[in-house]
N, C-alpha and C positions, 0 to 999 in steps of 0.2 A: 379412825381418821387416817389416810394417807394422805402425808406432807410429800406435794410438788414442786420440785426444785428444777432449776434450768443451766446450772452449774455447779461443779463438783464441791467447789471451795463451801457453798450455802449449804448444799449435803453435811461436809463434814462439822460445821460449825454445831448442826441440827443435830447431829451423832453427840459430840459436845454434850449439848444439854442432855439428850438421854441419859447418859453415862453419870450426867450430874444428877438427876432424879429420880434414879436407882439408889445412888450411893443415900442421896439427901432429899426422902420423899417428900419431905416440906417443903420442898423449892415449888413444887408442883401448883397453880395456883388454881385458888379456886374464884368462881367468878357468875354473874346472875344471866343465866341465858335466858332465850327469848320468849319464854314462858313464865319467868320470875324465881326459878328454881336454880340450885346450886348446883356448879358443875365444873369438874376437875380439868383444865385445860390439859392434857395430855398429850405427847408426842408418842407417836407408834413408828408405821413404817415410813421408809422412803425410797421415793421413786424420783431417782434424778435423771433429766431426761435434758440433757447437753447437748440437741441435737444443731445448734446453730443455725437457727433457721434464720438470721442476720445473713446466712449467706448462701450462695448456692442455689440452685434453681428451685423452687416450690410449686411451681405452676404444671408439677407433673406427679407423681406418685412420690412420696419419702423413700419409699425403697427400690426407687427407679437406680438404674446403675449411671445414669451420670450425673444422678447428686451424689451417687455413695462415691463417685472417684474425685469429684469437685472438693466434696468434705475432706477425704481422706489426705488429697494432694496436698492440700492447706497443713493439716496434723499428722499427716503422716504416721511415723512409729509411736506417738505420744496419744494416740486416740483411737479406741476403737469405735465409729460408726456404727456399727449391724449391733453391737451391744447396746445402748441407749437403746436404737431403734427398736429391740425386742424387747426394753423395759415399755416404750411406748405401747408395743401392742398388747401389752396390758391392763389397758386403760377401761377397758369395754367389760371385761371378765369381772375386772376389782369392782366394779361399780353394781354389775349383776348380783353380785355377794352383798350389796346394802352398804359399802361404804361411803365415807363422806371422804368430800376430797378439800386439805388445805392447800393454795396454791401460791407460793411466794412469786410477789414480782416487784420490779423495780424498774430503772430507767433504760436500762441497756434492752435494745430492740429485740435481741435474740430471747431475752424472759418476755417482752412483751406480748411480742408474736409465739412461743409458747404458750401463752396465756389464750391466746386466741386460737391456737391449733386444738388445744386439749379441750376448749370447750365446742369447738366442731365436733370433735369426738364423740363428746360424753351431750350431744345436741338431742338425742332421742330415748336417754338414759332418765329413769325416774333416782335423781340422785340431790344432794344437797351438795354445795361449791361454794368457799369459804375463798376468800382470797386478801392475804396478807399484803397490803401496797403501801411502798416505801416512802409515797409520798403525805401518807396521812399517817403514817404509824412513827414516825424516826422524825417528823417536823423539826424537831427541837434537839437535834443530837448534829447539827452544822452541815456542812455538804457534804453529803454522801448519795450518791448515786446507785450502788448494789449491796445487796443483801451482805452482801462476802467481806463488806468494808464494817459488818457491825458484828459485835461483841456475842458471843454466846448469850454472854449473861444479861447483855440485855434484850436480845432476843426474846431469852425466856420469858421477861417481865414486859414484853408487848404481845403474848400469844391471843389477847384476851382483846386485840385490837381485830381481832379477825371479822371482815365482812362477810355474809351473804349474799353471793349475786341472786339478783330477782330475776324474772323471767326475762323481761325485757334489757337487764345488764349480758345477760347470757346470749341475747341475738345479737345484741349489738357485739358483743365477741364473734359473735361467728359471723357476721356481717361484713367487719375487719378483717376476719381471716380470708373470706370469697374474695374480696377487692383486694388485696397483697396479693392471689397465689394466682388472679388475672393480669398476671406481667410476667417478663422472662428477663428481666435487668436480675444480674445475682449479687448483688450488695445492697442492702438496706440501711438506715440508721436512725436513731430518734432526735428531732429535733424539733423544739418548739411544742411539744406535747402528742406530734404525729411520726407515722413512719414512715420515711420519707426513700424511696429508691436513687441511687445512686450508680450512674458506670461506673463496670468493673478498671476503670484507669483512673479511675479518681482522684487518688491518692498515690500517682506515679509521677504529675511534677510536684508535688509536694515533696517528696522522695528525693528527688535531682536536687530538689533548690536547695538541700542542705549543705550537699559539698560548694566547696570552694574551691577554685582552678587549681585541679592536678592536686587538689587534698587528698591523702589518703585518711580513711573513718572505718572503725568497726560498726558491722549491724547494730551493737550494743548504744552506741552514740547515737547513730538513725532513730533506732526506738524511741529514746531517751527525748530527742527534740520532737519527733512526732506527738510524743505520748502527753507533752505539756500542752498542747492544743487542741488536742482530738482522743483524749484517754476513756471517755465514754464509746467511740464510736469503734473504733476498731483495738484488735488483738496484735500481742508479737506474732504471730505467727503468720499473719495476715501480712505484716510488713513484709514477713521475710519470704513470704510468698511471692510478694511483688516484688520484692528486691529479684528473687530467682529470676523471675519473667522476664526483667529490665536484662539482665544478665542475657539473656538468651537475645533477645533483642538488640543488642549490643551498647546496648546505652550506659552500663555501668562492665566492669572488670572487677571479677576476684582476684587480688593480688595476691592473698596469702589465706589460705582454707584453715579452717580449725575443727575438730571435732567436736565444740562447744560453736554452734552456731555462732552466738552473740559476739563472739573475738574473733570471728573471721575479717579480715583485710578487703573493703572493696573503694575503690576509684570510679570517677564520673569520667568516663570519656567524654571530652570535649571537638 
């Protein structure tokens, strides 16, 4: 079984349990698959595949060079693109070898539409596709939105929640992935249970409206009020992205730079 993940943090929590059912083979549960027979949920490998497809252009090849520079502008030194992407093209080979694939997703668009890229993928593959969702597995553990907000340990003790997509779940993924990747808007987001495209300025008077005349505010603060209203939809780094842009634009001023992004000094030109 390779567990798919869409961000690093759900990786590491997954690492997590392995570590813990090595040490504690009893953690390991056993449970009645779909035959009636007993069967050890186990965690193997992981293939985490970060590619952010929340943003950036899709409507052209993944390893086209101007999503690799769109991704890369956004994360810059703290990401590399072309690595995920070569986990990705792995997808076709693991699957020739007779694995099964677990696929973790949750509310944030970028797992979602993962969810729908990997099964375009694996669309002509004789393979089995398990898919972990947040929203039937975690009901009862309060808001939480991504995998990365839940616990190792209880993780462990919902592996046993894993779906089977049918044939007709697996079109309808890929069905969703053709209809996202026929548009050239690079922001997406999930709301109301779809994914819904977004201009790239979206989220630029939202940005403005937080200063106050001739305020000066750290990024740290920006995020911070963004993040209370729109914490599923976008990243810090997306902010700070847009904050740059605004900069260039001339619509904000760095008063005072810091090599900690988050504490740098910026003002709203009025």
């Amino acid at each position: 079984m390779i567990e798919i993940v869409f961000d690093e943090g759900i990786a590491a929590n997954l690492r997590v349990i392995i570590r813990q059912c090595k040490r504690e083979p009893e953690k390991i549960i056993t449970y009645m698959n779909e035959k009636g027979q007993a069967s050890d949920v186990a965690l193997n490998d992981i293939l985490c595949l970060q590619l952010y497809l929340d943003k950036g252009p899709i409507n052209c090849c993944l390893d086209s060079n101007c999503r690799k520079k769109f991704i890369e502008e956004i994360y810059y030194e703290h990401y590399s693109y072309i690595d995920n992407l070569n986990r990705f093209k792995k997808i076709k080979r693991l699957a020739n070898e007779k694995n099964a694939f677990r696929i973790w997703v949750d509310n944030l668009p970028s797992s979602l539409l993962g969810l729908y890229c990997v099964c375009n993928e694996l669309k002509n593959c004789n393979v089995n596709i398990y898919v972990m969702d947040i929203n039937v597995c975690v009901g009862g553990y309060g808001n939480i939105f991504s995998w990365a907000q839940v616990e190792a340990e209880i993780m462990l003790g919902l592996l046993k929640e894993a779906k089977k997509l049918t044939r007709y779940e697996l079109n309808e993924c890929i069905n969703s992935w053709n209809k996202n990747i026929n548009s050239n808007w690079n922001l997406r987001s999930y709301i109301n249970g779809s994914i819904v495209r977004i201009h790239d300025n979206f989220f630029d008077d939202i940005i403005l409206g937080v200063f106050c005349e001739n305020k000066i505010t750290t990024i740290n603060k920006i995020i911070q009020n963004l993040s209370e209203h729109y914490l599923a939809c976008i990243d810090d780094y997306y902010i700070i992205y847009r904050i740059r842009y605004l900069v260039k634009k001339n619509k904000l001023s760095i008063i005072k730079n810091n090599s900690n992004a988050y504490l740098t000094l910026v003002q709203k030109n009025f």
